[in-house]
Phi, psi and omega in degrees: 000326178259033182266306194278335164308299220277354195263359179259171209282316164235179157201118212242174176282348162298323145322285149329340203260298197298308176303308226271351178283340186274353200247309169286342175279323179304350205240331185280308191307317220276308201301358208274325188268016152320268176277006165286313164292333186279343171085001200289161162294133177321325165324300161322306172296288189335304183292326174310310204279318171331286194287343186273313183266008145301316250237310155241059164254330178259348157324292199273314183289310182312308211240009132248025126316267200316307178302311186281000000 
């Protein structure tokens, strides 16, 4: 994440924001055909994919904080 933070022109906790969500959503999709296959309940995703994309939504804000 901050490889990819550091290729852009600025970089801000907004920056950082924008990546860390393209990154949890990318990530949220993949566990998604997961649980397409496993039949599990939809709640169970929401709560699954919820931590991954908080965690680099606060991920991405520290470290285009941090970077600016």
């Amino acid at each position: 994440m901050a490889l990819l933070l550091t290729l852009g022109s600025e970089t801000t906790w907004l920056t950082g924001l924008t990546i860390g969500l393209l990154i949890g959503l990318s990530i949220s999709l993949k566990i998604g055909m997961n649980y397409l296959f496993e039949n599990s309940k939809l709640q169970l995703y929401f709560i699954t994919i919820g931590y991954h994309l908080v965690s680099y939504l606060i991920a991405g804000i520290i470290i285009g904080a941090w970077q600016s």
